[in-house]
N, C-alpha and C positions, 0 to 999 in steps of 0.2 A: 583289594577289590579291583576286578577289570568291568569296565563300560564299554559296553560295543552299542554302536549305533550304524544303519547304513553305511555312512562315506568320513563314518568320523569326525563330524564337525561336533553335532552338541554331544556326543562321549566327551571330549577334549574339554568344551566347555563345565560340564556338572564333575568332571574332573576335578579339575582349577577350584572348583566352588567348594569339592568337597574337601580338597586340599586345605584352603583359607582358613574352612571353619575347623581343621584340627583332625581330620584326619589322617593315619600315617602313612598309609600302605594303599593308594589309588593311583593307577593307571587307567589310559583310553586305548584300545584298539587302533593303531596308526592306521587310517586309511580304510577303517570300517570292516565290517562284514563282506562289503563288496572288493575288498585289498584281499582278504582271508579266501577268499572263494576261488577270483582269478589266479592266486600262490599256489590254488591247490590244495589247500586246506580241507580236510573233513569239516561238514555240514549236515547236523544230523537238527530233521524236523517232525516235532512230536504235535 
């Protein structure tokens, strides 16, 4: 599961939380949507 949040702080955080509580496979977007955007990343908005 990835969590993106603006600038990455609470992804990081409900990360950590969903980790604790068991489960396997959760990552945060390093550095947010707003990291993603300035790399140049596609940004598609529905």
């Amino acid at each position: 599961m990835l969590l993106a949040c603006p600038v990455g702080e609470k992804s990081a955080r409900y990360a950590a939380l969903l980790t604790r509580m068991g489960h396997p496979d959760v990552r945060s977007l390093a550095g947010g949507i707003v990291a993603w955007r300035d790399a140049g990343a596609p940004l598609v908005r529905e």
